[in-house]
Legacy VTK file of the C-alpha trace (Angstrom):
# vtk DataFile Version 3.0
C-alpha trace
ASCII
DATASET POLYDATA
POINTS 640 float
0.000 0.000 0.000
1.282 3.366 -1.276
1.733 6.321 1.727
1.741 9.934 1.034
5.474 10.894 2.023
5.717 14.521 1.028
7.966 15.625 3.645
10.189 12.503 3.506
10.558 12.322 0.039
12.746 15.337 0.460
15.346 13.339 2.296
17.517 11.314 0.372
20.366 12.071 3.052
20.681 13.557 6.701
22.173 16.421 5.290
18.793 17.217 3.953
16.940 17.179 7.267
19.739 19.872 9.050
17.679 23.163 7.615
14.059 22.000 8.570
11.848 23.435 11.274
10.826 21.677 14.356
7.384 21.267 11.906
8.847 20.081 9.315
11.060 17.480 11.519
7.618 16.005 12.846
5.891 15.644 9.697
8.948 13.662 8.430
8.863 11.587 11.883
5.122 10.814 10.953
5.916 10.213 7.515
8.615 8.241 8.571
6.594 5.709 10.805
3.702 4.932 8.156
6.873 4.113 5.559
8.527 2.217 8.532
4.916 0.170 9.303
4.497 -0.156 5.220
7.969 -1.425 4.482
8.309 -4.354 7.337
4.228 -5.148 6.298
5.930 -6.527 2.979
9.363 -8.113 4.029
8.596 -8.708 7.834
11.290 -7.996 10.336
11.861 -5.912 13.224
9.441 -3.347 13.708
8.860 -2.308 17.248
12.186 -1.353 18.091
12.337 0.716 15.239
8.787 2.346 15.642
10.210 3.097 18.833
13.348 5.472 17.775
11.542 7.621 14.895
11.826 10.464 16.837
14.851 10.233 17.912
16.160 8.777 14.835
14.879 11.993 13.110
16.714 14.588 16.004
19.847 12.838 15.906
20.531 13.192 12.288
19.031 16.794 12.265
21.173 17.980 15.044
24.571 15.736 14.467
26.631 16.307 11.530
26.737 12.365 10.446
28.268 10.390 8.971
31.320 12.577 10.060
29.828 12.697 13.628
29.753 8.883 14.416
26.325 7.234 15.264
26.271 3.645 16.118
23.049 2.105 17.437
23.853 -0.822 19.721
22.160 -4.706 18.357
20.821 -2.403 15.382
17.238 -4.159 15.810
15.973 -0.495 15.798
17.859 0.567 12.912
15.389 0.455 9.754
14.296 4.344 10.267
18.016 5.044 10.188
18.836 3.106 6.847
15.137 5.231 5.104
17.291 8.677 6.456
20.986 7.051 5.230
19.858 6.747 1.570
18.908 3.492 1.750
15.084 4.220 1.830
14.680 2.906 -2.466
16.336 -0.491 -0.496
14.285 -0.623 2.490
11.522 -3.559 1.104
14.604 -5.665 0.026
15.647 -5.933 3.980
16.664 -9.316 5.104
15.977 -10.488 1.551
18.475 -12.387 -0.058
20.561 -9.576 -1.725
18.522 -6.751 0.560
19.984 -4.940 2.711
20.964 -6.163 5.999
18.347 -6.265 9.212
21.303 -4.546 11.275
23.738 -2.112 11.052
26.454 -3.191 8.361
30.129 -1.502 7.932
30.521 -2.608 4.329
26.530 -1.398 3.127
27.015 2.427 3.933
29.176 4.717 5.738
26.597 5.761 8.018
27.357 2.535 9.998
30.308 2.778 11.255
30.066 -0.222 13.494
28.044 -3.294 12.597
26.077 -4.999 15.584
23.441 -7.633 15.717
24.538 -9.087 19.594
23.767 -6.787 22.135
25.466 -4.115 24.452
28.802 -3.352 22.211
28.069 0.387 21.559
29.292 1.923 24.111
32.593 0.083 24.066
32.744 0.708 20.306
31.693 3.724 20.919
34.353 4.874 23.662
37.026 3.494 21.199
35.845 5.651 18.595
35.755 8.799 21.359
39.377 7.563 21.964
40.413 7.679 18.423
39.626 10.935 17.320
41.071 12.239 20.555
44.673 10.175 20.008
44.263 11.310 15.865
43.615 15.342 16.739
39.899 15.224 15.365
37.103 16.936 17.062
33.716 15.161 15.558
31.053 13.977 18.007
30.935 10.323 18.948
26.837 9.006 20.082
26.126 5.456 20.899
22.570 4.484 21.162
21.642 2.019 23.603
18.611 0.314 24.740
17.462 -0.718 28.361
17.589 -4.660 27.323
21.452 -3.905 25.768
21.832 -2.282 29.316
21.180 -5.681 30.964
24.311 -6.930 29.558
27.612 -6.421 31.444
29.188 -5.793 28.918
27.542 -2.405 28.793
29.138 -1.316 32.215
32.330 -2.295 31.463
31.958 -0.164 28.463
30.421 2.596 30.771
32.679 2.079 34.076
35.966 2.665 31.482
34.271 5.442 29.732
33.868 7.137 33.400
37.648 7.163 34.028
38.418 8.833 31.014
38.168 12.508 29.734
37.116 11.574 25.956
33.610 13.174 25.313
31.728 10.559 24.505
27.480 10.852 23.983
25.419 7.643 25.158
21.846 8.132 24.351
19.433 5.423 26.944
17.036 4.297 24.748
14.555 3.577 27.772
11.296 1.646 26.326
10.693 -0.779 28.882
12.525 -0.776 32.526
10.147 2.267 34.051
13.625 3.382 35.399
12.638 6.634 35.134
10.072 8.870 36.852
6.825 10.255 35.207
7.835 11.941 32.000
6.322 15.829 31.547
6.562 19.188 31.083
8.510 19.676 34.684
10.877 16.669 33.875
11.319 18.185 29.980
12.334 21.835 31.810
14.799 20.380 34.062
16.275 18.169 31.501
17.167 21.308 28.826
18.149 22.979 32.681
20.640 20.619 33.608
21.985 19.878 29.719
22.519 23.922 28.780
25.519 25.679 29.203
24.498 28.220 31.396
23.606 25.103 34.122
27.021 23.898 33.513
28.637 27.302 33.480
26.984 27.983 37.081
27.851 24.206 38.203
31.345 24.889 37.688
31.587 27.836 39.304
29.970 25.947 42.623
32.592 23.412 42.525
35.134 26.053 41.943
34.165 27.906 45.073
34.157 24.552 47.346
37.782 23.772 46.184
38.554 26.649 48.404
36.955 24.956 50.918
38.470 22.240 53.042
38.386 18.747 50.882
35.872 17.210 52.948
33.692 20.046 52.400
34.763 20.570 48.667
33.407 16.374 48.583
30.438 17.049 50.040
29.345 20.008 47.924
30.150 17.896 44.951
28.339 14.921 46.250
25.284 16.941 47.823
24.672 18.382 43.982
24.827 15.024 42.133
23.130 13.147 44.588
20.326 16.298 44.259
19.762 15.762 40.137
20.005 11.926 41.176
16.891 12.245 42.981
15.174 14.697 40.683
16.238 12.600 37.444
17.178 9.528 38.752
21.066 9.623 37.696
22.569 8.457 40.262
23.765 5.207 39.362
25.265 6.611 36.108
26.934 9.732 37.965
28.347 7.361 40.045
30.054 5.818 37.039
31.723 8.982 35.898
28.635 10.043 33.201
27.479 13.883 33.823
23.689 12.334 33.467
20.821 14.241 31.691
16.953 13.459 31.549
14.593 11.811 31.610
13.377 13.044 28.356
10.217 11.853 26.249
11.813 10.583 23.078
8.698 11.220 21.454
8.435 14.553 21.669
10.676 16.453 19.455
9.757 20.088 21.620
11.993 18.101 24.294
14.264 16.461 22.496
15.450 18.587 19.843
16.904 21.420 22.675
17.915 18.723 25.380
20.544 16.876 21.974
21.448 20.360 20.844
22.799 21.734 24.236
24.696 17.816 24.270
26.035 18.268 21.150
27.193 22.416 21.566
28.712 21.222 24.783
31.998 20.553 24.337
33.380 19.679 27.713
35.642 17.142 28.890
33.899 13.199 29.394
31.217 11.440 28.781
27.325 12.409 28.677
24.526 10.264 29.336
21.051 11.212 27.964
18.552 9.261 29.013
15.678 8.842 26.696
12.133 7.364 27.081
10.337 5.837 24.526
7.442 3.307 23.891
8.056 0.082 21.982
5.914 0.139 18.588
4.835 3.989 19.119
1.794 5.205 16.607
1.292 1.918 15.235
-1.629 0.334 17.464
-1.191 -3.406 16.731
2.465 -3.020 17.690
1.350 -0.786 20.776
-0.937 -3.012 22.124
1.070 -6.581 21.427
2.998 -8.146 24.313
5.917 -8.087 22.719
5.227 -4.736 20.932
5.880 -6.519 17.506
9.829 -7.323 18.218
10.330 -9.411 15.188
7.077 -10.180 12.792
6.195 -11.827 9.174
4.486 -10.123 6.659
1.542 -8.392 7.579
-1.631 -6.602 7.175
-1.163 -2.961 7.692
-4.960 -2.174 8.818
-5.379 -4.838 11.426
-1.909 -5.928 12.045
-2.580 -9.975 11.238
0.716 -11.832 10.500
0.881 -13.952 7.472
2.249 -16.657 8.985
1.897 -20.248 7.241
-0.301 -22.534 9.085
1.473 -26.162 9.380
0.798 -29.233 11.468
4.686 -29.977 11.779
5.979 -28.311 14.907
8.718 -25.756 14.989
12.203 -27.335 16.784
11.755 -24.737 19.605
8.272 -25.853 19.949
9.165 -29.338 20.743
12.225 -28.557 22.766
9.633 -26.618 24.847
7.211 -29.130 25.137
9.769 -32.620 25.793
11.403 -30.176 28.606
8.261 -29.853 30.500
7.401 -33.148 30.328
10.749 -34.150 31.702
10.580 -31.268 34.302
6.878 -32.420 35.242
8.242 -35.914 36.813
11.803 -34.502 37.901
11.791 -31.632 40.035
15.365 -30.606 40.022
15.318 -29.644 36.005
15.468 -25.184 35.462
15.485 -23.357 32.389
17.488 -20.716 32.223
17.788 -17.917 28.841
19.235 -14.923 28.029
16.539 -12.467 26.851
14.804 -15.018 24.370
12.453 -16.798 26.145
10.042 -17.075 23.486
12.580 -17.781 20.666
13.905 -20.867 22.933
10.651 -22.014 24.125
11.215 -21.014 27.719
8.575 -19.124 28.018
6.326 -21.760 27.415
8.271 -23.448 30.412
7.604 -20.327 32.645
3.800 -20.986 32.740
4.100 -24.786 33.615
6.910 -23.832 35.959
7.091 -19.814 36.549
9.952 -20.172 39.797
11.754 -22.925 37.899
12.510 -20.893 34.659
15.068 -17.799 34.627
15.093 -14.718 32.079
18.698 -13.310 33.004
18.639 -10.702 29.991
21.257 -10.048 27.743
24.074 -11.524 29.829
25.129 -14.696 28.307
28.196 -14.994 30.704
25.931 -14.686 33.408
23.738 -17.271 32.254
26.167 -19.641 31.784
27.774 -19.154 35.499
24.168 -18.767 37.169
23.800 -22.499 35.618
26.927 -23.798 37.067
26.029 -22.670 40.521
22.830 -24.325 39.925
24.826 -27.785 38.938
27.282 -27.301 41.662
24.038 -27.630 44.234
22.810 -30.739 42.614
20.270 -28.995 40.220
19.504 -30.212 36.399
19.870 -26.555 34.427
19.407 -26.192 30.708
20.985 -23.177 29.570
18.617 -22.404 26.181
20.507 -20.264 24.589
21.150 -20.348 20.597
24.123 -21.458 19.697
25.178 -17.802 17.950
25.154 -15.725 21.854
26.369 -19.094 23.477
29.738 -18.301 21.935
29.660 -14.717 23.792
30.387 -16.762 27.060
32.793 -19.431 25.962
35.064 -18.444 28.820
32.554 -19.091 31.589
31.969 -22.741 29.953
35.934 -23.445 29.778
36.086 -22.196 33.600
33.125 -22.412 35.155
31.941 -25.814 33.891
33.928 -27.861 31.970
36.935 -27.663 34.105
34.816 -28.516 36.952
32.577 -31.495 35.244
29.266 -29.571 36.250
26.245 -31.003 34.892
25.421 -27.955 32.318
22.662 -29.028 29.421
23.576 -26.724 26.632
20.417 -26.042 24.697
21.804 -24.528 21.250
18.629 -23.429 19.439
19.322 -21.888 15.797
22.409 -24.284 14.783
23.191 -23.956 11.435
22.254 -21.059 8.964
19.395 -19.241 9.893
17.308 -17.545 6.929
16.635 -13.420 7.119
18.785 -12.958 10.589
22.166 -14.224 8.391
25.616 -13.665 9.616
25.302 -12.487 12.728
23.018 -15.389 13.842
24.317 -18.218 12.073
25.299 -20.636 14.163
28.118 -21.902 12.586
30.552 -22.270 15.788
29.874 -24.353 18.435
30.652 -28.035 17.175
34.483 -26.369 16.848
34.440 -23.778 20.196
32.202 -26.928 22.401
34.117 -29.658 20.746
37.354 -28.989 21.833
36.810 -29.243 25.492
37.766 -32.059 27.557
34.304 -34.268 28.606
32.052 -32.711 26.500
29.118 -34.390 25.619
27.692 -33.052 22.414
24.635 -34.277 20.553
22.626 -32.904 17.285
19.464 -33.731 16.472
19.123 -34.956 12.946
14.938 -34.539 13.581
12.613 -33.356 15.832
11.806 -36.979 17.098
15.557 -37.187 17.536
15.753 -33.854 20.034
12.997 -35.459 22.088
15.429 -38.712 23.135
18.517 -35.990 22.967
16.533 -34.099 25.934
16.128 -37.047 28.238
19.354 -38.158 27.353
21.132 -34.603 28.519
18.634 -35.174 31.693
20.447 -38.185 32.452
23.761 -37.012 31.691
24.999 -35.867 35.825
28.223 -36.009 35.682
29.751 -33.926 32.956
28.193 -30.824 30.504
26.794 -31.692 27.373
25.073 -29.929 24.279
22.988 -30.287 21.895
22.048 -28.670 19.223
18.970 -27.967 16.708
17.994 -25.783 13.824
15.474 -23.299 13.498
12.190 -23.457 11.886
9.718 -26.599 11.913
10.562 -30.619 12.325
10.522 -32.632 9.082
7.282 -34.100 9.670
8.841 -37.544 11.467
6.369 -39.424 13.710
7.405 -38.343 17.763
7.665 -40.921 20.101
5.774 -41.950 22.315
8.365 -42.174 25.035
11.446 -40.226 25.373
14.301 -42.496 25.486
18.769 -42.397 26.295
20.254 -42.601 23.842
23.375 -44.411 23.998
26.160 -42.012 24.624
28.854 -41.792 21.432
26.378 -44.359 19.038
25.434 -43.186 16.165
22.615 -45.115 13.820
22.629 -46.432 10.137
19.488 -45.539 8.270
20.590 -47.367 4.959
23.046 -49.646 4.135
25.228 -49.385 1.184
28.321 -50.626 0.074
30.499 -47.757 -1.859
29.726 -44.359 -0.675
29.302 -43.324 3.123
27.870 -40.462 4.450
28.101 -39.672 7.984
25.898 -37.109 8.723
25.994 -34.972 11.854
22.776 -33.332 12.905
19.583 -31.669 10.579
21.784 -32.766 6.867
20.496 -36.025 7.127
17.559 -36.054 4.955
19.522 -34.495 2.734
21.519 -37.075 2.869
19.362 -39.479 2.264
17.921 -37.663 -0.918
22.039 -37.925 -2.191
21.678 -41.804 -1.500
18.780 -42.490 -4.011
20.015 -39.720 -6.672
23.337 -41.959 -6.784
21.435 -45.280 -6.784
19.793 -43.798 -10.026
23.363 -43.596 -11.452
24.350 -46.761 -10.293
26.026 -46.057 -6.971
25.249 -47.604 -3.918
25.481 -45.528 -0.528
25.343 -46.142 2.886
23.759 -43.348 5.248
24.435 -42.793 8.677
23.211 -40.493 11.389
26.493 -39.633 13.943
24.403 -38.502 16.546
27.562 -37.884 18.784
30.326 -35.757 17.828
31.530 -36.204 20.898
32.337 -38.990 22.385
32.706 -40.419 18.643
31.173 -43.766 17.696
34.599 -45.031 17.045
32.777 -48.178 15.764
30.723 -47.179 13.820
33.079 -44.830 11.989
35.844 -47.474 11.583
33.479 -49.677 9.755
32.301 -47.133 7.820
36.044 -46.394 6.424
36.856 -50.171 6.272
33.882 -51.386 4.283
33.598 -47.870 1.774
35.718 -46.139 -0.791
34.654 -43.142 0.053
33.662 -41.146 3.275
31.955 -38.345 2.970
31.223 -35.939 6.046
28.773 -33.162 6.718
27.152 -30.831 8.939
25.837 -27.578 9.402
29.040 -25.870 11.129
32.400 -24.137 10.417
35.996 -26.031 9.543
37.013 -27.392 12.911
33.909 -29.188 14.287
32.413 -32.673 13.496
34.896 -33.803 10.502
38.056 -32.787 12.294
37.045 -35.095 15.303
36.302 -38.302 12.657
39.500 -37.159 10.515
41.908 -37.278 13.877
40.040 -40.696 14.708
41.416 -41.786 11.411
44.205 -40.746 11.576
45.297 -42.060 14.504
43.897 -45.224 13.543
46.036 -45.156 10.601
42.806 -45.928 8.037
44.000 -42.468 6.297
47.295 -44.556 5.229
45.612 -47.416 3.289
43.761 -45.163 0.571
40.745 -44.143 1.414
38.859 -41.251 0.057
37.693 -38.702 2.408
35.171 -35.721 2.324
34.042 -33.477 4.705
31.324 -31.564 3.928
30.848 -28.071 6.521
29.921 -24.563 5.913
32.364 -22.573 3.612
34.823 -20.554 5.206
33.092 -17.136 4.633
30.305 -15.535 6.274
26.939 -15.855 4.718
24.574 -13.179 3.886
20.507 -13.036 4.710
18.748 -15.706 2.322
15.692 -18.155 2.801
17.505 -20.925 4.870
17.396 -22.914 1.710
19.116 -21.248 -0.466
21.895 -20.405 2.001
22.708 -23.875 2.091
22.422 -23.852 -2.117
25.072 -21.505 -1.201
27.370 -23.373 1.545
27.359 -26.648 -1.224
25.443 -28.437 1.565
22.009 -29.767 -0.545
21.880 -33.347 -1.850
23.041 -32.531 -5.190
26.306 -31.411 -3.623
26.864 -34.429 -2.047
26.246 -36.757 -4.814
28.761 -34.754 -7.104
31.151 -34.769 -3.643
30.512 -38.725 -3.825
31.126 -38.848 -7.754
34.178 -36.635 -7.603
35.712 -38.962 -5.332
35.004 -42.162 -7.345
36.744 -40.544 -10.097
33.227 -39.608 -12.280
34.221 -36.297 -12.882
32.715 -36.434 -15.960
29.291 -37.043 -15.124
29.631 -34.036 -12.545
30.468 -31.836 -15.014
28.248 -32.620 -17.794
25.469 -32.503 -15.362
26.750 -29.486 -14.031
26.343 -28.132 -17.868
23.049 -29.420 -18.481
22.118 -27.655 -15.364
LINES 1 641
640 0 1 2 3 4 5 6 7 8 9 10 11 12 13 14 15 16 17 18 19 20 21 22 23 24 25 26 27 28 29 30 31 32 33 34 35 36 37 38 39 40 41 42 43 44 45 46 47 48 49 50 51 52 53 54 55 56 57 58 59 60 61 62 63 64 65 66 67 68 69 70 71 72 73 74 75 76 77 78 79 80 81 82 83 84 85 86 87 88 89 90 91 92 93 94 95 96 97 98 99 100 101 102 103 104 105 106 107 108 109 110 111 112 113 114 115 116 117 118 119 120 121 122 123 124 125 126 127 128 129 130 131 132 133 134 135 136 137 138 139 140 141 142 143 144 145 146 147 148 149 150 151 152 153 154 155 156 157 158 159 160 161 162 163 164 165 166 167 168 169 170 171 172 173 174 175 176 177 178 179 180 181 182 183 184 185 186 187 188 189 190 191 192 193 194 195 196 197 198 199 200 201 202 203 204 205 206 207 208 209 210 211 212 213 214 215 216 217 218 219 220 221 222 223 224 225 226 227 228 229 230 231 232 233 234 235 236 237 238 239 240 241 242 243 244 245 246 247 248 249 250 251 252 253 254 255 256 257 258 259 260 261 262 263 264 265 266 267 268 269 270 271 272 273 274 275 276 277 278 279 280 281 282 283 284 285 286 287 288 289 290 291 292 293 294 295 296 297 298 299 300 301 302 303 304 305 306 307 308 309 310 311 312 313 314 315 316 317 318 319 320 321 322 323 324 325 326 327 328 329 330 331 332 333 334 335 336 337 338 339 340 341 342 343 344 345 346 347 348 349 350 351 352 353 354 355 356 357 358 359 360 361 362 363 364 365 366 367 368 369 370 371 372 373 374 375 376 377 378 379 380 381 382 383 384 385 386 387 388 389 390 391 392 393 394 395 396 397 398 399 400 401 402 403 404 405 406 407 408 409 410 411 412 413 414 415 416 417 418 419 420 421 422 423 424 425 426 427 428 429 430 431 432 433 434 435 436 437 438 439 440 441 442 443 444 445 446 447 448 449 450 451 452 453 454 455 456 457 458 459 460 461 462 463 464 465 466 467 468 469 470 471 472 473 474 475 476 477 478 479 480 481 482 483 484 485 486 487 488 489 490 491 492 493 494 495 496 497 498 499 500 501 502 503 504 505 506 507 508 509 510 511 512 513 514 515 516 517 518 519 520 521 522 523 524 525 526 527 528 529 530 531 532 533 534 535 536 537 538 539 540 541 542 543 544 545 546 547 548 549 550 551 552 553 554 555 556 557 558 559 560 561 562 563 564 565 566 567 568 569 570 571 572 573 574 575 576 577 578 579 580 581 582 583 584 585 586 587 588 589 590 591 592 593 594 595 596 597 598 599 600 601 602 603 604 605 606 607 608 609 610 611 612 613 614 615 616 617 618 619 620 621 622 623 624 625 626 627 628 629 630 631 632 633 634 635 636 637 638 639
């Protein structure tokens, strides 16, 4: 649907917003939101977050002189109104398309992001190394990093803020406030005291105070100081960032630009020594009621209908992954009470909040704190409890030290839940996770499982359950099952056995987690051309099925290997196995399959893997390549 964009269509760049009126700013800000709501209706995305920041979207680039004054917006979920200002707008409906433009914040797509960022509470570090930068390099252009209150829940954040403190760099951090009620009513007294407090002539006078008390005895000199931050502490409630070494300004309603526009431009003319916090308050899916009124103020959505807000979302008896990790948990939890959930700010995207209802004081929401989680869950094992850390497998690498330290030197009983292995679809790089068969699979006593199917993760789950005396993992993709009848009864597995679905007698491939029915597709492709293949499901890629493996190599010409992770992972544990068996010496033809080594771009999940060379037809030319039938490869390959 077409929206009348008079205002906006005048801004092809930031530069053109820097002359308008206050007016003119709010009828692009209005504009701005209907294109926002109209875009995301046709490629689906993240829209609250973004709904959220118009305003202050619009203010920043009006009053900053970008991209020369650096902006970087911290996880970048609230970035679309930012990429419609950056000249991206003609690009906007081709957003976590394959080919589109990115969902977040992307160095090499414009030079309005300086700083790419899809995981959560980086900008202010990023942003104090900038500050630091142009200090060291003699510059004198403004530095802002916008972060939200979730971002803030990560520690990462207060190291970032705690360093930033100590130093004398001017740095800007704008609190992008939508949801912690940190702050106290937002009005007309709170807007007066915020442009008091952030103008010159406040400053001017403040200095002069503290001035006067040095003459004072120290003690005295102290308590002046302390008596007058302590004062807008109360009034504002900055106390906790004054404390941190931030001169702290607001609260100020984000959505009005009569507040805004004066509190930023006294921030930005302000050139003293530091760093400035403004603290902003916004609402979640502002002017768009659907969004407004939805629970989770339409975070991430599908394509939907502008008017009444309904998601287009396929209806499908298969269940997602998430879905069934969700529902196997509970069941295990229901008749063993020492099992907790535990997630880092996705409890819907693991299924955890679907736990929370059956068991609301046996699941935990720690926010954005992945090291945290991971630490909070080895306390948890330490006292004899049964946690599941659900967290996908892209933010479990954010706490890879905590696992190394905190549980696998001490054999604690950690279930590592890794949601969204493999490629992901629209999210791409930044979610992809590629890593953790490599980072998990180099500890020692690791226990790591993948489910090829969705029947599979239900016997993986009771098998973690009864794994108590060392951490294990496993791991699952995202989206819905294949469609496999579930069990009945949950079942443990064997640990280290894998399982042959077909027997063959030339070609093996040992699959390792969601490939397999791709796999198994390859196997009947090269019986059509005469080739007989066995196909088997690892399970394990750690401990090995030694075994199963060893017959596999003895009884094959070739071996081919594949999974949905990076160089490093499930291959290079079989290859070492052969190796040290000595089967590598005696001829055999070996394959491993894995992602390439590059990062992917945003694509429909199946085409991503078209990409990797990780769909059946890759494997049977992997399997023909091997046998020597080159030929047929390539002639197919030109036919194609």
């Amino acid at each position: 649907m077409a929206v009348d964009t008079p205002h906006l269509d005048r801004v092809e760049w930031p530069r053109d917003l820097r002359d308008m009126s206050a007016r003119e700013l709010r009828a692009v800000a209005d504009e701005l939101r209907a294109e926002m709501v109209d875009a995301v209706s046709t490629t689906g995305g993240h829209l609250g977050a973004g709904l959220g920041v118009i305003e202050l979207t619009v203010a920043i680039h009006h009053l900053f002189d970008t991209p020369d004054d650096i902006l970087i917006w911290d996880v970048g979920h609230q970035c679309y109104p930012h990429k419609i200002l950056t000249g991206r707008r003609d690009r906007i409906r081709s957003i976590r398309q394959g080919g589109g433009l990115s969902g977040f914040t992307k160095r090499s797509e414009s030079e309005y992001d300086p700083f790419g960022a899809a995981h959560a509470s980086t900008s202010v570090s990023a942003g104090l190394g900038f500050a630091v930068g142009r200090d060291l390099q003699g510059r004198n252009n403004r530095v802002v990093a916008v972060i939200g209150d979730g971002a803030l829940t990560g520690g990462m954040s207060y190291e970032g803020l705690n360093h930033a403190g100590s130093l004398d760099s001017r740095l800007i951090v704008i609190l992008n406030d939508n949801d912690m009620s940190i702050a106290p009513p937002v009005g007309a007294m709170s807007g007066y005291l915020s442009r008091l407090i952030s103008s010159k002539s406040y400053r001017g006078l403040r200095d002069v105070a503290h001035h006067i008390a040095e003459r004072f005895p120290r003690a005295v000199e102290q308590g002046v100081k302390r008596a007058e931050e302590y004062a807008r502490g109360l009034v504002t409630g900055g106390t906790l960032f004054e404390e941190l070494g931030f001169f702290y300004v607001g609260p100020v309603d984000g959505h009005n630009l009569d507040h805004l526009l004066p509190v930023l431009r006294n921030v930005r003319d302000d050139r003293a020594e530091g760093p400035i916090l403004v603290h902003v308050v916004t609402v979640k899916g502002k002017g768009y009621a659907p969004a407004e009124e939805s629970a989770d103020r339409y975070h991430g959505v599908s394509k939907f209908e502008v008017v009444t807000g309904i998601q287009d979302k396929p209806k499908t008896n298969v269940p997602s992954f998430t879905k069934v990790f969700a529902n196997s948990l509970i069941a295990e939890a229901e008749k063993d009470d020492k099992i907790v959930a535990i997630t880092a700010a996705m409890p819907s995207g693991t299924g955890v909040d679907a736990f929370e209802k059956a068991f609301p004081h046996r699941a935990f929401d720690v926010g954005l704190a992945e090291q945290h989680a991971v630490t909070f869950a080895a306390g948890l094992a330490a006292d004899g409890m049964k946690p599941f850390a659900a967290i996908y497998s892209t933010f479990l690498q954010r706490a890879f030290d905590q696992i190394v330290h905190d549980v696998a030197i001490q054999s604690l009983p950690v279930r590592f839940a890794m949601d969204r292995a493999g490629l992901v679809g629209a999210d791409g790089q930044t979610h992809a996770g590629a890593f953790d068969i490599a980072y998990l699979g180099c500890l020692p006593g690791m226990v790591l499982m993948a489910a090829a199917d969705e029947a599979e993760l239900v016997h993986m789950i009771r098998t973690a359950v009864a794994i108590d005396d060392r951490p294990s993992g496993l791991r699952y993709p995202r989206g819905e099952g294949f469609g496999v009848d579930m069990p009945e009864q949950a079942e443990v597995l064997p640990i280290g056995k894998g399982r042959v679905m077909r027997e063959g007698s030339t070609v093996a491939i040992l699959s390792y987690g969601a490939r397999l029915y791709e796999a198994l597709k390859a196997a009947d492709e090269l019986a059509s051309k005469g080739v007989s293949a066995t196909v088997a499901d690892a399970r394990f890629a750690k401990p090995l099925d030694e075994e199963l493996i060893l017959r596999l190599a003895r009884e094959h010409e070739v071996l081919i290997t594949i999974e949905e992770g990076s160089i490093g992972g499930f291959a290079s544990q079989v290859l070492h196995l052969l190796a040290l068996r000595q089967v590598l010496d005696g001829g055999l033809r070996i394959r491993p399959m894995v992602l390439p080594d590059l990062f992917l771009d945003q694509d429909k999940p199946q085409l991503q893997y078209e990409a990797a060379g990780l769909n059946a037809p890759h494997i049977v030319a992997t399997a023909l390549e091997a046998l020597g039938r080159g030929d047929t490869v390539a002639a197919e390959a030109g036919r194609a």
